[in-house]
C-alpha positions in Angstrom: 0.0 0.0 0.0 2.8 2.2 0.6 4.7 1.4 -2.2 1.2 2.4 -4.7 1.1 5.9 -2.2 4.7 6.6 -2.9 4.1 5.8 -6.9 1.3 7.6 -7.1 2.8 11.2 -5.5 6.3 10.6 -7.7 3.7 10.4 -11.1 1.7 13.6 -9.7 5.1 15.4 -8.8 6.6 14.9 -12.2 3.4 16.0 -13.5 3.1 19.3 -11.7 6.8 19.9 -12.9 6.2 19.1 -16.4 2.7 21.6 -16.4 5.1 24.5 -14.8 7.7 23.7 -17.2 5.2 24.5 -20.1 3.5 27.2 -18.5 6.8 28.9 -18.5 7.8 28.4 -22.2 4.6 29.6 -23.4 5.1 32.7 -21.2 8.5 33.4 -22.8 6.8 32.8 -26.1 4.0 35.3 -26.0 6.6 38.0 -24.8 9.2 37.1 -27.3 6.5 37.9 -30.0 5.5 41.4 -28.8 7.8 43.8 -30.7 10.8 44.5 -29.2 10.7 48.0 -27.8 13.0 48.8 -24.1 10.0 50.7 -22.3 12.9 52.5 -19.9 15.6 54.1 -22.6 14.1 57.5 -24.5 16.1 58.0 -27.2 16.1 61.7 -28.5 15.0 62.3 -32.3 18.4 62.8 -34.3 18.3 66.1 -35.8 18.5 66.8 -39.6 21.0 69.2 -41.2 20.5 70.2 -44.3 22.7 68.4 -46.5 23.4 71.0 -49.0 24.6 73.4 -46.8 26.7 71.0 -45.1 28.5 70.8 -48.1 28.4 74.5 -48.4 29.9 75.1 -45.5 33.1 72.9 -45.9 33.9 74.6 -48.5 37.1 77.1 -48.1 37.3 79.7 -50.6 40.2 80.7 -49.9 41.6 77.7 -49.3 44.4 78.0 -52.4 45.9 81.3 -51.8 46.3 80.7 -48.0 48.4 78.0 -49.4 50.3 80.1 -51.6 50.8 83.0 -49.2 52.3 80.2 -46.7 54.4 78.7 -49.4 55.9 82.5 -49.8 56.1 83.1 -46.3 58.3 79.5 -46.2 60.4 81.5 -49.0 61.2 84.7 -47.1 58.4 86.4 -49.2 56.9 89.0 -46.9 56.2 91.8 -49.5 52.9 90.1 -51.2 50.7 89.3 -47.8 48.2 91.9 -48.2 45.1 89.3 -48.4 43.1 91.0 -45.0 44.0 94.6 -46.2 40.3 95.3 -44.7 41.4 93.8 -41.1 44.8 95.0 -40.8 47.1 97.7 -42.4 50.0 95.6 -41.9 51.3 96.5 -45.5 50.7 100.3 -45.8 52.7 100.4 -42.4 55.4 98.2 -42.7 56.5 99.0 -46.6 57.9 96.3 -46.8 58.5 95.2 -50.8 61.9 92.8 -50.6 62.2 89.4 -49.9 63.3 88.1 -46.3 62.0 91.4 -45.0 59.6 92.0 -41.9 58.6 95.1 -39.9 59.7 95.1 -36.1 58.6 97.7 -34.3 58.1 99.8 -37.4 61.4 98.8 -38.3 62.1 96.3 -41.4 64.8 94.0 -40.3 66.7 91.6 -42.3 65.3 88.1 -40.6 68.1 86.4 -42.3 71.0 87.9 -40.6 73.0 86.7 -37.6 70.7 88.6 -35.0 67.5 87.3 -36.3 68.0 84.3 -38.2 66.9 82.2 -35.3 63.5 83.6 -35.1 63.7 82.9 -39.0 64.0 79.2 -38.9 61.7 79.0 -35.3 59.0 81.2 -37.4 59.4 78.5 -40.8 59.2 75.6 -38.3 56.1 76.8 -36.1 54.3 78.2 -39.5 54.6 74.6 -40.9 52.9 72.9 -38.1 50.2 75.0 -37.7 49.4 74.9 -41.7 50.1 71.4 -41.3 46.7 71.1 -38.4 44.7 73.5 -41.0 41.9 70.3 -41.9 38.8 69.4 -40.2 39.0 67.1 -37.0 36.0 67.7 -34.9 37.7 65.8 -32.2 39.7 69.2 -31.7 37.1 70.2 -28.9 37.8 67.4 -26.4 41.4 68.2 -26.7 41.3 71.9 -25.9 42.0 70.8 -22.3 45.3 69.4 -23.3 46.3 72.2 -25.7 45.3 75.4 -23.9 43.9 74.9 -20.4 46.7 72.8 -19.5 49.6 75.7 -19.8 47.3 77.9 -18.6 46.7 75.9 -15.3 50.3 75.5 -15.2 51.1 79.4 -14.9 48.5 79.7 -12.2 49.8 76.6 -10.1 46.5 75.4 -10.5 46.4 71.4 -9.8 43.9 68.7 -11.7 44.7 69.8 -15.1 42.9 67.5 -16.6 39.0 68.4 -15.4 37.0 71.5 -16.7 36.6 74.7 -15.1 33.8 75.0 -12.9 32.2 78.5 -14.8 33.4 80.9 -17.4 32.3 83.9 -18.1 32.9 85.3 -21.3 32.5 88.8 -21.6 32.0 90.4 -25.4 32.2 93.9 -25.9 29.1 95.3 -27.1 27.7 98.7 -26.1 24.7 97.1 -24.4 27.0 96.1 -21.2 26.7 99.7 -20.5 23.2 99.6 -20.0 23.6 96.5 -17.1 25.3 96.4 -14.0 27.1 93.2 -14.4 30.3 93.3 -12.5 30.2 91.5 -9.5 28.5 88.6 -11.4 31.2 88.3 -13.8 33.8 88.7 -11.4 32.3 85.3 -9.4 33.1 83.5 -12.4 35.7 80.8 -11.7 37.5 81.9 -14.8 36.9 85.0 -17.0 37.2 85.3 -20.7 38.1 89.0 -22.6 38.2 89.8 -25.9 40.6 92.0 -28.1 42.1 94.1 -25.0 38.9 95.5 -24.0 39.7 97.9 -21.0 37.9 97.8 -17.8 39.1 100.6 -16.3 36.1 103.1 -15.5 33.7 100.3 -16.6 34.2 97.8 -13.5 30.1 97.8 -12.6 29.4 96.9 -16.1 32.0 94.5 -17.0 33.7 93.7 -14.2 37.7 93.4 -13.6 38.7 90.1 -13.3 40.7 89.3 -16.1 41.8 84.6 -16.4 42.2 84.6 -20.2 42.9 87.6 -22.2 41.5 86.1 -26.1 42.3 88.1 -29.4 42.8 88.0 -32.7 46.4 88.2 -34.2 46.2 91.4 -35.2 46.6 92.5 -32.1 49.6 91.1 -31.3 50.5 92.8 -34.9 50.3 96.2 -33.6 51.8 95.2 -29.9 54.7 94.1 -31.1 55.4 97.5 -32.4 56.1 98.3 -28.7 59.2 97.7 -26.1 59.1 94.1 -25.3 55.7 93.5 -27.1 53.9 94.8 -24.1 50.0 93.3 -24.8 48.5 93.2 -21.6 45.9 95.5 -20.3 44.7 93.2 -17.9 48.4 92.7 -16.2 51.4 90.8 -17.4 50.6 88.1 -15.5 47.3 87.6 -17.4 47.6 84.5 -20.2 47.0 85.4 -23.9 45.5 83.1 -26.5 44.8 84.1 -29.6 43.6 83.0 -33.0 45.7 83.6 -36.7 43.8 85.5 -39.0 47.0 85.8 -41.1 50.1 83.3 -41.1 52.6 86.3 -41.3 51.4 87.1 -37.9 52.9 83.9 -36.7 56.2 86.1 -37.0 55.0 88.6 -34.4 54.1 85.3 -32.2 57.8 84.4 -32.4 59.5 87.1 -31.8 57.1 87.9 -28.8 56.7 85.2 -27.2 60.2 84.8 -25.3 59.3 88.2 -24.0 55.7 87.4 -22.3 55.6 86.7 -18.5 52.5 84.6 -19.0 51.6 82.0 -21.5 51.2 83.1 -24.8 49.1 81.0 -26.3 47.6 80.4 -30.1 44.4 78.0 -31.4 45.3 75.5 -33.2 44.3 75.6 -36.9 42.0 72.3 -36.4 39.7 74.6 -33.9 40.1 77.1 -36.3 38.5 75.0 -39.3 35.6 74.0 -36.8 34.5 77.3 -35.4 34.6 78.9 -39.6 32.7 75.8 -40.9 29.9 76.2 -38.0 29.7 80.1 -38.5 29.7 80.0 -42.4 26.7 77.3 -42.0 24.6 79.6 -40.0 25.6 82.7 -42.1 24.4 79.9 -45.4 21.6 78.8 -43.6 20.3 82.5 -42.6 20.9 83.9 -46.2 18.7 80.6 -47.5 15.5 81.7 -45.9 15.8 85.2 -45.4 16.7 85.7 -49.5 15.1 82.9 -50.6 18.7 82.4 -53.2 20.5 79.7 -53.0 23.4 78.9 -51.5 25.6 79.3 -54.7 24.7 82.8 -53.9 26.3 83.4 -50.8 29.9 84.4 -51.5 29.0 87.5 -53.4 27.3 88.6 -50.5 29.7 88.1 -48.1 32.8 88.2 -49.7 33.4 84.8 -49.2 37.2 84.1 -49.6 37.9 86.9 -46.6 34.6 85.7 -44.4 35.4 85.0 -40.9 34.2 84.2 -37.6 34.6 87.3 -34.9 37.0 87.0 -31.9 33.8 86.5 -29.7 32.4 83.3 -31.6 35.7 81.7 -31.0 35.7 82.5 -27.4 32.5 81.3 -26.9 34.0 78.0 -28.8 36.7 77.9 -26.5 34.3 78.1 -23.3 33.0 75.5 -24.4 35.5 73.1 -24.3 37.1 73.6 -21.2 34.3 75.3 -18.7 31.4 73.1 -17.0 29.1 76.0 -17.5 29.6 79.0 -19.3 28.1 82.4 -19.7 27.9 84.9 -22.1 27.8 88.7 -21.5 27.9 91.5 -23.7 27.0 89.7 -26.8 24.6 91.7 -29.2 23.2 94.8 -30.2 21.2 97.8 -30.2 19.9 100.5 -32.2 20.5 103.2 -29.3 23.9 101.4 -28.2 27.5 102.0 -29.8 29.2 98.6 -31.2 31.7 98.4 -28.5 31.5 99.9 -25.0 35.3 101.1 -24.6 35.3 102.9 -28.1 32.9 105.2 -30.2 32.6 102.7 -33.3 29.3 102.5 -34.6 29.4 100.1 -37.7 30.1 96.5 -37.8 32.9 94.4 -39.5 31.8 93.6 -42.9 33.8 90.0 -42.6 31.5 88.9 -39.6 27.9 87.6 -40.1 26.7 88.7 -36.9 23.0 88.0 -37.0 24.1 84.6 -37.9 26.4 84.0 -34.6 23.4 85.0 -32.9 21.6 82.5 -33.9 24.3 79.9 -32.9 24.5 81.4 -29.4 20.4 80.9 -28.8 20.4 77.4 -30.4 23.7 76.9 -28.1 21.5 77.9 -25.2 17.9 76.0 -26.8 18.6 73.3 -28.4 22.4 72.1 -28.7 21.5 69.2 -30.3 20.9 70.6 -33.6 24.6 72.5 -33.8 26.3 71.4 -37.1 30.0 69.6 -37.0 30.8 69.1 -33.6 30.2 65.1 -33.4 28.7 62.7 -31.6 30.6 62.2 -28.2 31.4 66.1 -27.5 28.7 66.9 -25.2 28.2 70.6 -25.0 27.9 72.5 -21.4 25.0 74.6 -20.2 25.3 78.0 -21.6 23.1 80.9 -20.2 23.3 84.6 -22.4 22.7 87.4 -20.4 21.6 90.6 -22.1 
């Protein structure tokens, strides 16, 4: 009898084994034939650029005579770089017509000779690498740490070289500042960001006085190193300068300066360069698009495409964002009743910039992010916050 009992609960075991057994696969099954869809990841509609202008946009006009101005700059071929007459007077001043001739302090000076043949082959050595970087490489903005923070940090004694700065203010010089009282929030900035030599003196409660990173475009240099010891620092000696190369000559007034400067002297490299222009010039394409309704053939005319460039601030603003956690933006934009800088009486604009079309970059930089042309898929952009 207890041998049937014990038979009888082994069948109805295996039984109730078998029944779960089946009840399982059939549950797998009827899941395995929903569509496959992860309920908990949202994944974030991939914007659309507009092909054609893409293709617009990487386009450098003037991509062939900046080649031949560097391969007569390798030469000793000084007298012909008049390309930017419109940005700087560099030729007018100098007079400089003979080969292996540059202007030092207003003075031409035979770079060949004993005294400055050294600065000759250091100038032909750092002009080739930075024409050698001139290319696209959007991986240029995760390396900005490396390049410029890194010296920078350096100078200060600053330690953990290799994380971003908390905050960055950069502070543009429109006419509008004067109409805010922005100091003291600009000055609680972990690092501040000015362009072009902008003084503060007598403007501290609109722009503040706190000066980390002193940005300008080469021409400045141009016309400091017409002074004793290429003295460029309104801000302090102490203050770091980087600056971008709107002409390769000016590479010459970088070495012959920089053995002079207290602080790091600093300049982009030509990678960032190619980045910032091919973001600008699509905004600028995509603006004239819709607001002419021409196409984008059309746009050099207008613009005068081979001599088209970025402004000082847009680059800044570039450079923010590459090595600040957050960054904000003061002093960018204009007014009708406001001049175009605060510290001078200029009125008009730079023909070479496309403002209007920065500005649209800085709101989608602020807005939307994700719809920013060229910068790739793993640079992740900080918040940005405009104040006007």
């Amino acid at each position: 009898m207890k041998g049937s009992l014990r038979l009888l609960f082994s069948l109805f075991l295996l039984v109730a084994i078998a029944t779960s057994l089946s009840c399982r696969i059939a549950v797998r099954r009827s899941f395995s034939s929903l569509p496959t869809q992860n309920v908990f990841s949202v994944r974030l509609p991939v914007p659309e650029f507009n092909s054609t202008l893409l293709k617009f946009a990487a386009i450098d006009i003037g991509e062939e005579k900046a080649k031949q101005e560097v391969e007569q700059l390798l030469e000793g071929d000084f007298g012909s770089q008049g390309r930017h007459r419109s940005i700087s007077s560099w030729q007018q001043q100098s007079r400089i017509d003979r080969r292996s001739r540059y202007s030092f302090r207003g003075i031409p000076v035979h770079l060949r000779s004993p005294k400055y043949y050294r600065n000759w082959l250091d100038f032909r050595r750092i002009l080739r690498d930075w024409f050698r970087n001139k290319r696209f490489q959007p991986e240029i903005m995760s390396q900005l740490i490396n390049l410029l923070k890194r010296p920078i940090d350096q100078h200060y004694g600053f330690e953990n070289s290799n994380s971003r700065y908390s905050s960055c203010a950069v502070v543009g010089n429109s006419g509008i500042l004067l109409k805010t009282e922005y100091g003291d929030l600009i000055d609680n900035h972990e690092i501040v960001i000015r362009l072009n030599n902008a003084r503060t003196n007598g403007y501290q409660k609109n722009v503040g006085s706190k000066t980390s990173i002193s940005f300008v475009n080469s021409n400045i240099l141009h016309l400091c190193a017409r002074r004793e010891s290429c003295f460029c620092h309104p801000y302090g000696e102490k203050v770091p300068i980087v600056m971008y190369i709107c002409q390769a000559m000016h590479l010459m007034d970088y070495t012959i300066c920089n053995s002079s400067h207290k602080a790091p002297l600093l300049y982009t490299d030509a990678r960032f360069d190619v980045l910032c222009a091919r973001i600008v010039k699509y905004y600028s394409l995509k603006l004239f698009v819709e607001e002419t309704g021409k196409s984008p053939e059309e746009w050099a005319p207008a613009h005068d495409g081979s001599l088209f460039h970025y402004s000082s601030g847009m680059q800044a603003v570039m450079l923010a964002l590459g090595i600040c956690d957050k960054v904000s933006i003061f002093g960018f934009g204009k007014s009708t009743v406001a001049k175009h800088h605060y510290h001078t009486n200029q009125k008009a604009e730079l023909h070479l910039h496309d403002y209007e079309a920065e500005y649209s970059f800085y709101r989608d930089l602020v807005e939307q992010p994700e719809v920013i042309p060229f910068l790739g898929d793993k640079f992740k952009i900080p918040p940005v916050v405009i104040y006007h």
